[in-house]
C-alpha positions as CSV (number, residue, x, y, z in Angstrom):
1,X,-30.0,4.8,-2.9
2,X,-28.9,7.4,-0.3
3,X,-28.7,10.4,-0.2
4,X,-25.0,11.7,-1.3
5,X,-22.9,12.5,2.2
6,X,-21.7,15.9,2.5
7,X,-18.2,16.5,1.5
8,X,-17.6,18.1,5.3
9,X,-18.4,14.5,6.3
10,X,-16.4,12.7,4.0
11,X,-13.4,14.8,5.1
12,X,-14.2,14.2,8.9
13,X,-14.5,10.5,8.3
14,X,-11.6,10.2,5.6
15,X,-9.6,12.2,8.8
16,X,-10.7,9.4,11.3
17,X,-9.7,6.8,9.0
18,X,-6.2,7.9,8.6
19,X,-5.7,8.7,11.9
20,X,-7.0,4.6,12.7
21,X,-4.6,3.2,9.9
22,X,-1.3,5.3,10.9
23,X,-2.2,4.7,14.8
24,X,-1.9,8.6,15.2
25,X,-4.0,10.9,17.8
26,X,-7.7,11.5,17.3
27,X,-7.7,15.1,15.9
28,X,-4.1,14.9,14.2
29,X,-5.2,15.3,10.8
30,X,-7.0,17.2,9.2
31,X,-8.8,18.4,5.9
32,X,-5.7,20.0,4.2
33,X,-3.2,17.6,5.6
34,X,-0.7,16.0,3.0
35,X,-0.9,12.4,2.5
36,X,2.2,11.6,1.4
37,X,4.2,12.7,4.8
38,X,1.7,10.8,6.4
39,X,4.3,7.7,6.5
40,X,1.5,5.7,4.8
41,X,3.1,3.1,2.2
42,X,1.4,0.8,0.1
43,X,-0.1,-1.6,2.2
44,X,-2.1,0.7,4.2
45,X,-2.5,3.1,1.2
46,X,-4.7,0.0,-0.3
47,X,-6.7,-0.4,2.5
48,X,-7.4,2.8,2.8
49,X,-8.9,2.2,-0.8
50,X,-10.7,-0.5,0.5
51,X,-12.1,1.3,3.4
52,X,-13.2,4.0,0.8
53,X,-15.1,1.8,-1.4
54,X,-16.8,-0.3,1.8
55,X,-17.6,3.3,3.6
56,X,-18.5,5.3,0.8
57,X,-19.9,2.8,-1.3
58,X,-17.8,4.0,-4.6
59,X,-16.0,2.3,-6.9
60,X,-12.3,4.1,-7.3
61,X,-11.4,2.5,-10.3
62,X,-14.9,3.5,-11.8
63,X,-14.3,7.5,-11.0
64,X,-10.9,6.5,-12.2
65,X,-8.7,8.1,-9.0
66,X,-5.9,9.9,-10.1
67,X,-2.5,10.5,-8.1
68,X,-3.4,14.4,-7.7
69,X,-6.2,13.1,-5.3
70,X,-4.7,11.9,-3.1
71,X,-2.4,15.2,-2.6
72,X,-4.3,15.9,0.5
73,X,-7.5,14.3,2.8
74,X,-9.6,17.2,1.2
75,X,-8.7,16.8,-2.7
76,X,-9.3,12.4,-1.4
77,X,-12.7,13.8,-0.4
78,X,-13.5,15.5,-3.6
79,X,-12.8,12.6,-5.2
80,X,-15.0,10.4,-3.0
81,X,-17.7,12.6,-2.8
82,X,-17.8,13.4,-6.9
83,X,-18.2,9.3,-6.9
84,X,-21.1,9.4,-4.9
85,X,-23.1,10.6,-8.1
86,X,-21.3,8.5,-10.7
């Protein structure tokens, strides 16, 4: 297995993610950016979750992902990079 990516570059890659799925600037988000106000709605909230799992290589439902994760990108990249180890 690899090694476990930092959680600086979870949040940069989490950030370019977003950014893809909304259509939004390069640069527009960042790690303490709100979700929510994003404008994201479920569609593209579950393939974000998709993207997560592919990326990443955890399984959300296994770290069992709770709704104060995804509060912001940086609380999201806690919770990805605490799956890393599970």
């Amino acid at each position: 297995m690899a090694d476990p990516l930092t959680i600086e570059i979870i949040q940069t890659r989490l950030c370019t993610e977003i950014q893809t799925l909304l259509s939004l600037k390069a640069n527009s988000i960042k790690p303490d950016s709100a979700i929510e106000p994003l404008g994201m709605d479920s569609l593209k909230l579950v393939s974000l979750m998709i993207a997560i799992e592919q990326k990443f290589g955890v399984s959300l439902m296994k770290i069992g992902l709770k709704p104060d994760d995804l509060k912001s990108v940086r609380t999201l990249a806690a919770a990805v990079y605490s799956g890393q180890k599970a």
